[in-house]
Backbone bond lengths (Angstrom), bond angles and torsions (degrees), N, CA, C in turn:
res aa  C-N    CA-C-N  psi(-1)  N-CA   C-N-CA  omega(-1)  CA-C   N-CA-C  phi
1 X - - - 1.448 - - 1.519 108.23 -
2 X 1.130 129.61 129.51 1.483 148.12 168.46 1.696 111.81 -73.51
3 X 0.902 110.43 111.43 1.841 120.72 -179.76 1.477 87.31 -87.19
4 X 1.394 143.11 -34.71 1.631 108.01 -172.99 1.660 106.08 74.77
5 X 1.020 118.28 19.60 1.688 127.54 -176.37 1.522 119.02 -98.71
6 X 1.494 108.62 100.65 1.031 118.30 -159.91 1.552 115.34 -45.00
7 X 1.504 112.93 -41.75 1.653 118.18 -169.91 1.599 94.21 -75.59
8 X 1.274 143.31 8.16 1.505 142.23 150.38 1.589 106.33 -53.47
9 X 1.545 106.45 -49.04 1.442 93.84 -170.81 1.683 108.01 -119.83
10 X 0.903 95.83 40.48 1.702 103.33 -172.54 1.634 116.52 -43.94
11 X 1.652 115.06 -31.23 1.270 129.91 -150.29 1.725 83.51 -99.78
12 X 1.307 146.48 -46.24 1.539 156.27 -146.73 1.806 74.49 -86.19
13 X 1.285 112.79 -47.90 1.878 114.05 -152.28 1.975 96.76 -62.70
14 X 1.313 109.06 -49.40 1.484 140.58 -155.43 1.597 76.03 -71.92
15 X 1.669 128.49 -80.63 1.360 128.96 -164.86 1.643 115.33 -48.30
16 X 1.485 122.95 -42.04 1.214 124.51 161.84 1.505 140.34 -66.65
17 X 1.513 98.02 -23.92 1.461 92.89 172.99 1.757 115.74 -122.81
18 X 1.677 114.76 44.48 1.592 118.75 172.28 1.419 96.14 -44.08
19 X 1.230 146.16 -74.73 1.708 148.36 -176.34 1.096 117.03 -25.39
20 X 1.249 125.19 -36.30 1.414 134.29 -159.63 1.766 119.11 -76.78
21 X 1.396 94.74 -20.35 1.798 120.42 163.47 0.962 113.86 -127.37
22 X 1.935 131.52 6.11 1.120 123.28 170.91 1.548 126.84 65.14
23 X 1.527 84.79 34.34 2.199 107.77 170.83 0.903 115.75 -86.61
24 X 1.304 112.68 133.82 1.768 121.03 164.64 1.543 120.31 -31.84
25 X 1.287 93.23 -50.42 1.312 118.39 -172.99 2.135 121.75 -145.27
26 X 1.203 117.29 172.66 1.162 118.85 -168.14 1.607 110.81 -79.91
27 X 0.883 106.93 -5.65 1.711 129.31 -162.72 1.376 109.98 -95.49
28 X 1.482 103.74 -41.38 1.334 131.14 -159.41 1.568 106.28 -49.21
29 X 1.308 104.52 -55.01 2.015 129.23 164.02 1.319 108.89 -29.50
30 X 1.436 140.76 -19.10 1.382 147.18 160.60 1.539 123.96 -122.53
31 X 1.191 95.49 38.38 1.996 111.73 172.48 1.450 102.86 -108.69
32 X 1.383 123.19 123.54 1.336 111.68 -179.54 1.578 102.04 -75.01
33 X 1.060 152.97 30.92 1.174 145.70 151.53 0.987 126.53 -58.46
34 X 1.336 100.29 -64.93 1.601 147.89 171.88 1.765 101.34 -47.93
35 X 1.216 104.90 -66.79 1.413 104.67 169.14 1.387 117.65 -31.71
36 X 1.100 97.49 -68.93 1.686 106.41 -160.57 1.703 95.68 -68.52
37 X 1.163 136.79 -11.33 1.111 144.34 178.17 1.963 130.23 -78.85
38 X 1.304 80.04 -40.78 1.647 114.79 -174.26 1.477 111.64 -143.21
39 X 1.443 143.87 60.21 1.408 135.93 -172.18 1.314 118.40 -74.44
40 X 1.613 122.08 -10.50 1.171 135.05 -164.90 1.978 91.83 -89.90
41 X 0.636 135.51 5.96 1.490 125.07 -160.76 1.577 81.96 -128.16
42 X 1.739 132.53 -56.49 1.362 97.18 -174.46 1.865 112.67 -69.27
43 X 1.149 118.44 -29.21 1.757 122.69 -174.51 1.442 89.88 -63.26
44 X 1.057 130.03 -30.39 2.080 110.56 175.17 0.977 114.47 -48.03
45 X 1.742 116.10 -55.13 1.099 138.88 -158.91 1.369 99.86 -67.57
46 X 1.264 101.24 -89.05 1.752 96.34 171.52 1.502 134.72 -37.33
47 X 1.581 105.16 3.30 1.447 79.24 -173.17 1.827 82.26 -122.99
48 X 1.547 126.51 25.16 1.182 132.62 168.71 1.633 93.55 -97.94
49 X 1.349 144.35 -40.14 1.361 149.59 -139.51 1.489 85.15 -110.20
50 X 1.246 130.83 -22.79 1.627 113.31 -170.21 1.213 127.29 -59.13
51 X 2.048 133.04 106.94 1.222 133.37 164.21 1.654 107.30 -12.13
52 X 1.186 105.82 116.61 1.282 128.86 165.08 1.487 128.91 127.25
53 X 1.749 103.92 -26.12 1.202 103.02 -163.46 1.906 93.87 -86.63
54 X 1.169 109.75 31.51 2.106 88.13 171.12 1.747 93.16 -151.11
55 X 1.403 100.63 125.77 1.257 110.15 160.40 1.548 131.79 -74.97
56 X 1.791 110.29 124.64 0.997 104.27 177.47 1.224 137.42 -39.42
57 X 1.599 127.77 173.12 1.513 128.26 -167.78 1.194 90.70 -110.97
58 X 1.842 126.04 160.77 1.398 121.70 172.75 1.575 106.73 -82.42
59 X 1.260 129.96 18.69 1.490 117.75 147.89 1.602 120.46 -65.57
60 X 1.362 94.42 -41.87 1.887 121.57 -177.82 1.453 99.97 -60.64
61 X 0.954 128.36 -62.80 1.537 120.64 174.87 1.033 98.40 -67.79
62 X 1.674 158.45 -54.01 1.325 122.81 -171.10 1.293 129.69 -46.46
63 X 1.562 108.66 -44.51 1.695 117.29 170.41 1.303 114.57 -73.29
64 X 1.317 130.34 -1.99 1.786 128.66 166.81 1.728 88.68 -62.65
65 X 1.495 103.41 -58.86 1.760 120.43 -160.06 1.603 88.85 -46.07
66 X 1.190 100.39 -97.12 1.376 100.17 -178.10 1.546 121.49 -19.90
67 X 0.882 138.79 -75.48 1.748 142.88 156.89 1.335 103.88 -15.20
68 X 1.511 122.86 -45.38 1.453 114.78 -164.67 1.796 110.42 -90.79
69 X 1.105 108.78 -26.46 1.344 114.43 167.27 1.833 114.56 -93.72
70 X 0.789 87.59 19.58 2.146 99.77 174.17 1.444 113.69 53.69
71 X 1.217 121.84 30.18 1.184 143.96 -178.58 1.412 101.75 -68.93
72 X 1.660 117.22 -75.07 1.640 118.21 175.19 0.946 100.95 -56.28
73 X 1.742 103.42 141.14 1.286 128.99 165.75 1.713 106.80 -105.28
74 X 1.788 99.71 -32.11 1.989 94.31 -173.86 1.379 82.31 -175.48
75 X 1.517 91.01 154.50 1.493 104.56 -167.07 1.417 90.47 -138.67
76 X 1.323 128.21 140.73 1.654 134.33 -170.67 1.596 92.54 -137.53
77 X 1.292 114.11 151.51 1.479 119.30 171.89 1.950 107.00 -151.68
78 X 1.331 102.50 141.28 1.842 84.23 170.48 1.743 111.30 -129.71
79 X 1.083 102.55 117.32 1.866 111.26 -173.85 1.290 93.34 -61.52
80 X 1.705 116.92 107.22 1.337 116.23 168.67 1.540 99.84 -106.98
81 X 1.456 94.87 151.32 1.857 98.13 175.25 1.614 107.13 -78.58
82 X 1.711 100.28 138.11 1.645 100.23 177.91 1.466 122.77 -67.53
């Protein structure tokens, strides 16, 4: 199942849009240079990545369930590119 969760592809998001704050590079968004230079480009970011703004998927609550009744033992996942 696909959550559509932006911090899944944070690094594809960061590599595609250097222009979009006008970075050298994709990296650039966590150089305090840059910061102190441009602060509005890392607070975008962060305030797109901030815990809270995405509701879980009902896979995510199934494995809470499970977890909460001691059911999971281990949970493995692998971020493949689409």
């Amino acid at each position: 199942m696909r959550a559509s969760h932006p911090r899944l592809a944070w690094s594809t998001r960061l590599t595609c849009r250097p222009a979009a704050h006008r970075r050298r590079s994709p990296e650039a968004i966590f150089d305090i240079d840059y910061l102190v230079e441009r602060p509005e480009a890392f607070y975008t970011l962060a305030s797109e990545l901030y815990p809270g703004n995405f509701k879980p998927t009902t896979s995510h609550y199934f494995f809470r369930l499970l977890q909460d009744k001691g059911l999971l033992h281990g949970c493995w996942c692998a971020t493949c590119p689409p």
